[in-house]
C-alpha positions in Angstrom: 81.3 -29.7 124.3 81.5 -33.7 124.1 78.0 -33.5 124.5 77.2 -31.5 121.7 79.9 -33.5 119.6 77.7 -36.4 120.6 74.2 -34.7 119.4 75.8 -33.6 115.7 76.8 -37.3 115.2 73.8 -38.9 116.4 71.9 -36.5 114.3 74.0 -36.9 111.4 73.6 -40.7 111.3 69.7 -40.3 111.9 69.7 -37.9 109.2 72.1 -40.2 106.7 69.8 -42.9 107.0 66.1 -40.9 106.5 67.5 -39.7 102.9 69.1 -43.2 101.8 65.7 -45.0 102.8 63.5 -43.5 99.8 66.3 -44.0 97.4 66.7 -47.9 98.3 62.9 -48.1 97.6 63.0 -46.5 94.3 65.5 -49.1 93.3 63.9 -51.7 94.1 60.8 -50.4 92.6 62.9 -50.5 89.3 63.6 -53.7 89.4 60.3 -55.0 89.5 59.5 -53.0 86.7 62.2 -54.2 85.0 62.2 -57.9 86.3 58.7 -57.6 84.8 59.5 -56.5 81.4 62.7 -58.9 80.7 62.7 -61.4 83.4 59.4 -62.4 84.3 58.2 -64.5 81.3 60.9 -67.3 82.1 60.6 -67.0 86.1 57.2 -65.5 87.1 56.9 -65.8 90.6 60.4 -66.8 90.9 59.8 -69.9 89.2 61.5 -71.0 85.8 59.7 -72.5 82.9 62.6 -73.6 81.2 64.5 -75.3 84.2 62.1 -76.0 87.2 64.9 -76.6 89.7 66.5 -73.9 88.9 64.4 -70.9 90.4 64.6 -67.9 91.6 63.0 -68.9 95.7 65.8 -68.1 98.4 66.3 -71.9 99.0 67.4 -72.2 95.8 69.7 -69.5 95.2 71.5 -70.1 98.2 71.7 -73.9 97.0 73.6 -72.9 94.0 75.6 -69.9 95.7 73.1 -67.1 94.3 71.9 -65.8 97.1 74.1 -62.9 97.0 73.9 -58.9 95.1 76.9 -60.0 93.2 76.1 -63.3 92.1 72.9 -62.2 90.6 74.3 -59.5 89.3 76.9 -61.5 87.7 74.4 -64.1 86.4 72.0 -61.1 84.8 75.1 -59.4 83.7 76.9 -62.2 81.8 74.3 -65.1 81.6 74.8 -68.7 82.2 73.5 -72.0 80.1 70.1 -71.0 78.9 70.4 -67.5 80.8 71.2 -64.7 78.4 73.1 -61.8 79.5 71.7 -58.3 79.4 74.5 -56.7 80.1 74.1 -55.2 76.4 70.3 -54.4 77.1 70.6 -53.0 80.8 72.7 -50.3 82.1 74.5 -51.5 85.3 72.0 -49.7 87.5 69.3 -51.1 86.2 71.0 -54.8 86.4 71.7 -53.9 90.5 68.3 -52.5 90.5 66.6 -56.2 89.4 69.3 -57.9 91.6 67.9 -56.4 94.8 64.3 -57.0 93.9 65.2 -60.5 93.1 67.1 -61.1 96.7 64.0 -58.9 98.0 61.2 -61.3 96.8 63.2 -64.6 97.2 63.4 -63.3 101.2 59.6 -62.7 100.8 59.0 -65.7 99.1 58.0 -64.6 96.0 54.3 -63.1 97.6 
């Protein structure tokens, strides 16, 4: 009996984390669509044309305490200095979707 216990949970877990996997891409695949459309003509690449040192490359965001989902999503939500806030032009998924492509890319160096 413990041994079947053992085989429901193992199998439950296994299964639990096949179906999130897809769903986690798709999200991220929406954020670079949208990172795209409203983000990337300020920091293509994870750079910034307006303020050089202030990019979007994981050394960086971790300098200024960005390198987290909710500081990004804080930053895209509300803005900051020459930052405008989309929280009127994206719904909240959309905002976590472009935070987790930007942590994403600043891992992968922006390639």
């Amino acid at each position: 009996m413990k041994k079947l216990l053992t085989l429901i949970l193992v199998t439950f877990v296994l299964l639990i984390n096949t179906l999130t996997l897809p769903v986690n891409a798709a999200d991220i695949a929406n954020g670079q669509q949208i990172f795209s459309i409203h983000c990337a003509g300020c920091h293509i690449n994870g750079g910034n044309i307006v303020r050089r040192g202030k990019n979007l490359k994981k050394q960086t965001l971790k300098k200024y305490g960005m390198d987290s989902m909710e500081a990004v999503i804080s930053i895209v939500t509300n803005g900051k200095s020459n930052m405008s806030a989309y929280k009127d032009r994206l719904s909240e998924q959309q905002i976590q979707d472009v935070a987790a492509y930007v942590l994403e890319q600043a891992e992968k160096g922006w390639r």
